[in-house]
N, C-alpha and C positions, 0 to 999 in steps of 0.2 A: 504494500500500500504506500503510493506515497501521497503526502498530503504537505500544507504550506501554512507553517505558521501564520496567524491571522495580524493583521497590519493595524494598529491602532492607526485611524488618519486625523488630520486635523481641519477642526473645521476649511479651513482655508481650501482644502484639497474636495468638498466639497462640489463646488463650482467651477474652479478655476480649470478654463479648456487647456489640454494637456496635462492635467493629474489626472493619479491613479483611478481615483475614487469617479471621476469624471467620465474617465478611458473604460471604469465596467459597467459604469448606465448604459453606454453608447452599444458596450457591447452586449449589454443584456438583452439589448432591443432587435437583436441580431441572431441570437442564438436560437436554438429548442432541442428540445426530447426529442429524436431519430423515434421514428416506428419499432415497433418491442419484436418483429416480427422480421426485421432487416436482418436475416445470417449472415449477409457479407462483412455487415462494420463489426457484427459481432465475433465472425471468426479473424477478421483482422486484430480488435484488440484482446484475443487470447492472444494471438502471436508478440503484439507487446507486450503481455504481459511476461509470457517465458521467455522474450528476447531481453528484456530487461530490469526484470522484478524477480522473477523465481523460475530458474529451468523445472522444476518438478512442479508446477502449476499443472492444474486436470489439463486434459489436450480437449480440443473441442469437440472430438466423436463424442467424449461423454459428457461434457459441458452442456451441447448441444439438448442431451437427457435431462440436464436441469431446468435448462429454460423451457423445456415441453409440460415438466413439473409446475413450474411457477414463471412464464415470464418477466415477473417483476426482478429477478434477481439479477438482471446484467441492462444498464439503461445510458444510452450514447446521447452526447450531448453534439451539433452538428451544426455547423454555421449555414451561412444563407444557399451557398455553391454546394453543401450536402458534405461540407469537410468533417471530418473528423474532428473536432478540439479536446475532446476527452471523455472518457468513462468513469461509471461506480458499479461495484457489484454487492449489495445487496440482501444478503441472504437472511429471508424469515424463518426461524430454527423452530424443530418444536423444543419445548420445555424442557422434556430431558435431554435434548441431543446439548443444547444452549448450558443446562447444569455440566453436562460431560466435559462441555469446551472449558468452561469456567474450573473445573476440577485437574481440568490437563488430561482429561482421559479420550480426547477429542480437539482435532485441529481442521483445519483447513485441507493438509492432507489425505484425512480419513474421514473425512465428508462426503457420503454420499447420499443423494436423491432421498430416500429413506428417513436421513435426517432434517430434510427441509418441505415447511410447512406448503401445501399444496397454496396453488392459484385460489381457489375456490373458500380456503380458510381464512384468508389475508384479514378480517374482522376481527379476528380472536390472537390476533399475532400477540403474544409479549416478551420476543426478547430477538434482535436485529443483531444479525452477525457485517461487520464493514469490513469486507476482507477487500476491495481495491477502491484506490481513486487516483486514477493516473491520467494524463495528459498524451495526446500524442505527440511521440518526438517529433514528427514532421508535421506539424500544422503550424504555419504561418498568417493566419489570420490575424489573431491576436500576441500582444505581448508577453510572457511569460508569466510573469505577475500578476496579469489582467484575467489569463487563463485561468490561473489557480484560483482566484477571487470568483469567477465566474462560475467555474466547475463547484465548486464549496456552496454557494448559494443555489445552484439549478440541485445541487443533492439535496436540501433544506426545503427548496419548492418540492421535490418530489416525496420526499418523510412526509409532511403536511398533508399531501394529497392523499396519500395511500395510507397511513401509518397512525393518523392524527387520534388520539391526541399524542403525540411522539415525546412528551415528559414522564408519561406514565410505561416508557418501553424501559427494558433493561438492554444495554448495547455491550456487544464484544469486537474489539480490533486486534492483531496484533501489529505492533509499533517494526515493520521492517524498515524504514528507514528512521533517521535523526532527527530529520522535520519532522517528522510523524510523529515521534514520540512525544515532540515539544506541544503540538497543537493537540496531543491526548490530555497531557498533562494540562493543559492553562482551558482544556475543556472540563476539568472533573474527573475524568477518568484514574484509575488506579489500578496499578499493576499486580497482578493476583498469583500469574506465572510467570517466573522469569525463566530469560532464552533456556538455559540450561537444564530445565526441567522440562519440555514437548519435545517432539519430531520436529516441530516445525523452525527450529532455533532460534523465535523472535519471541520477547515477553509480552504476554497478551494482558490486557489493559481492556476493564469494566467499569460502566458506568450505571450504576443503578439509576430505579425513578425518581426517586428520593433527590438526586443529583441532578438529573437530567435538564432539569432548567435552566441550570449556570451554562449549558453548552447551547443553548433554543437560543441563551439570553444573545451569545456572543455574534449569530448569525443575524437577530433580532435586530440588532445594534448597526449593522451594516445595512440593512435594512430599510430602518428609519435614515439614516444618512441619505440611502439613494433617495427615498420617498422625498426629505427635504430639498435634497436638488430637485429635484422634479415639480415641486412647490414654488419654487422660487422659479424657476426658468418657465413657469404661467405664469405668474405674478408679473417679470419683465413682459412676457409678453402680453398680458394686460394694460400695462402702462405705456407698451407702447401703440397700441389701439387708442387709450387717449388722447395721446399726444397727437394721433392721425386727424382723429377727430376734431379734436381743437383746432389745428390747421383752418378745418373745412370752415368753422363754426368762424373763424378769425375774417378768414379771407369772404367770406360768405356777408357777416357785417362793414367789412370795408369794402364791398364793390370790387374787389378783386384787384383794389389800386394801392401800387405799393408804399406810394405818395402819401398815405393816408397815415403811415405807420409814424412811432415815434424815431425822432432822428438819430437818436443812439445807437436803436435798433437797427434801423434802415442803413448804417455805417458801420454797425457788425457783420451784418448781414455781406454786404460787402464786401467786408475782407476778407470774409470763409470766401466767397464767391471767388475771389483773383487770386488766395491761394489755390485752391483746390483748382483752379486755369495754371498756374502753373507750373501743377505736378502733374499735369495730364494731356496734354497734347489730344486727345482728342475730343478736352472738353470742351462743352460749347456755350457759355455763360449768357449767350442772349436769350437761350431759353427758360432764364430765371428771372426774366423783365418782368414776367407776372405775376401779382402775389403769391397767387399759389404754390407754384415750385420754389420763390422767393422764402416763403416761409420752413423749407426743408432743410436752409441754411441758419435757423432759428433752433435754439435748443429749450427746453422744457422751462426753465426759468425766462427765458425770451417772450414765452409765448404769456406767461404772466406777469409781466413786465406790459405787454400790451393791453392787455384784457385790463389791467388794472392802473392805467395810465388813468388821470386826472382828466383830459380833454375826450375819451373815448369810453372810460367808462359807464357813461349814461348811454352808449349804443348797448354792451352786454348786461346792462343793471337788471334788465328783464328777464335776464338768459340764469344768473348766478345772483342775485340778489342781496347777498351781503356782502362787502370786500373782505374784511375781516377772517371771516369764516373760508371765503376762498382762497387766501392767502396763506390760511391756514394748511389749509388741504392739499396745496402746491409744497409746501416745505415736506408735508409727510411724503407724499409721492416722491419728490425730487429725491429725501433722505435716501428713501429704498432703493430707488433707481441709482443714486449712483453708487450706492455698494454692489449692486448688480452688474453693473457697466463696467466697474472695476477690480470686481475680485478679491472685494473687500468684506472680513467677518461681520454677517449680518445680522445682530443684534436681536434680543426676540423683543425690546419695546421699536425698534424701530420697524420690526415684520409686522407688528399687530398694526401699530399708528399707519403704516404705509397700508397695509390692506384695507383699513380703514378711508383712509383718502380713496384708495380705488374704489369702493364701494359708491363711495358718495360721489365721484364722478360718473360711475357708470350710468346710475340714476339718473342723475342731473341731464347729462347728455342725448341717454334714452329718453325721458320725459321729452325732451324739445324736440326729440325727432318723431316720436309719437304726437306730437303736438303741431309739428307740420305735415304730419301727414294728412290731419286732417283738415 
């Protein structure tokens, strides 16, 4: 088995395009469970498995006999092109074969069909033997670290599904490699056999129910991380649906005349205009004569800066009604947004306060357009 210690990340790592933590959302969205029925990927990763994990691993003629038993026991994880990125194998023991193993009277080696709990019982399961989680050497998809992160949660999606409630299981691994042993131990597990007492020359390592939580917690915990990227990258794009909008709502109260804007602005605006001419050669700057693209050179404090300009604000007085309050609503959006924009640790008063601005913009804005509509 091998497996990959788990990576404390830090918030920052989060969000931030090109981390870890970033690099396994993208790739979670990529991945899936191969069909349980595929013999090809499966007889392939028996052959990594005796090519690189254990020469005396079952061979697949009788491998083959277990998965007829219980297809659950061998489950390939396969990117978009149908590659291989890595497996787990599985196995639901019954009761006594599971005490046999935990006693040393019983390994991996002397495992046969006999001792694993049919397809058709999988309800009644209580005790999970993890005898693989390997990666394939050749799969370049993904990063190596990204792989193992990925592989480690698609095993947790699958416990859940099949296993749940997966606290109340008793598990057995044994620790063949060094990483492995480390991410048994910082799971709860405890080693009951050591190498020198099986056939199988690895000390096998138990995790009762009673335990079981501390290792749900650790994958949990990655978990809620992805979940929060995932929160946060709506949120942007939330905010930035207003900002579109305000655009329209801007340029829509000024006749579309750039003229109309305040001169600070219309001189910021400006500048973004003639740099952005030239660093680009094929930009073409007369086509932001018009407010509307005019205002794309405008940034979210920009646009309230206008809306709440002294000579124009009696145009949107009707639209947003109090300054005060709007002004308000602009700082919380702005705050969140540009921790967003920048890759900056996102605060939980400044998550709530910002979501809160979006709320009250979405409304606001929805209202006026429900309002013109009719």
């Amino acid at each position: 088995m091998i497996w990959t210690p788990w990576k404390r990340l830090s918030s920052d790592e989060v969000t931030t395009p090109g981390s870890v933590l970033f690099a396994i959302s993208h790739a979670l969205e990529k991945v899936r469970r191969a069909p349980s029925e595929d013999e090809s990927l499966a007889a392939f990763a028996n052959k990594i498995v005796r090519r690189n994990l254990d020469k005396r691993a079952i061979t697949y003629k009788d491998y083959k006999k277990w998965r007829k038993t219980n297809p659950l026991v061998f489950t390939a994880i396969v990117d978009e092109d149908d590659e291989l990125i890595g497996f787990f194998d599985i196995f639901p023991l019954k009761p006594q074969s599971a005490e046999d193993m935990i006693a040393g009277r019983l390994t991996e080696h002397s495992l046969t069909t006999e001792h694993i709990l049919p397809v058709e019982q999988t309800a009644s399961v209580t005790h999970l033997h993890i005898a693989t989680i390997l990666l394939n050497p050749r799969q370049r998809s993904l990063a190596p670290i990204v792989a193992k992160e990925v592989l480690l949660l698609k095993m947790k999606e699958f416990l859940v599904q099949y296993y749940s409630p997966i606290e109340s299981l008793t598990y057995t691994a044994f620790a063949q490699t060094r990483p492995g042993e480390i991410l048994l131990k910082r799971c709860g597990f405890t080693m009951v056999v050591p190498a020198d007492e099986n056939d199988q020359n690895w000390p096998l390592y138990v995790l009762r129910p009673g335990e079981a939580a501390r290792a749900a917690f650790r994958f949990d915990h990655a978990d809620q991380r992805l979940t929060r990227k995932a929160d946060l990258k709506t949120l942007d794009t939330r905010i930035e649906e207003i900002e579109l909008t305000l655009r329209l709502v801007i340029a829509s109260a000024l006749d579309g005349d750039p003229r109309k804007l305040p001169s600070h602005i219309n001189q910021r605006a400006d500048e973004r205009l003639e740099s952005a001419a030239t660093k680009n050669a094929a930009f073409d700057p007369f086509r932001f004569r018009m407010l509307p693209e005019k205002l794309e050179f405008c940034d979210l404090r920009d646009l309230e800066a206008i809306i709440l300009n002294k000579t124009l604000w009696p145009t949107f007085r009707s639209r947003f009604l109090n300054q005060d309050t709007l002004a308000n609503k602009f700082s919380q959006i702005a705050e969140l947004r540009n921790g967003l924009r920048h890759s900056r640790t996102v605060d939980e008063v400044s998550l709530k306060e910002g979501e809160a601005g979006i709320i009250w913009f979405e409304k606001v804005l929805l209202n006026q357009r429900d309002r013109g509509a009719h």
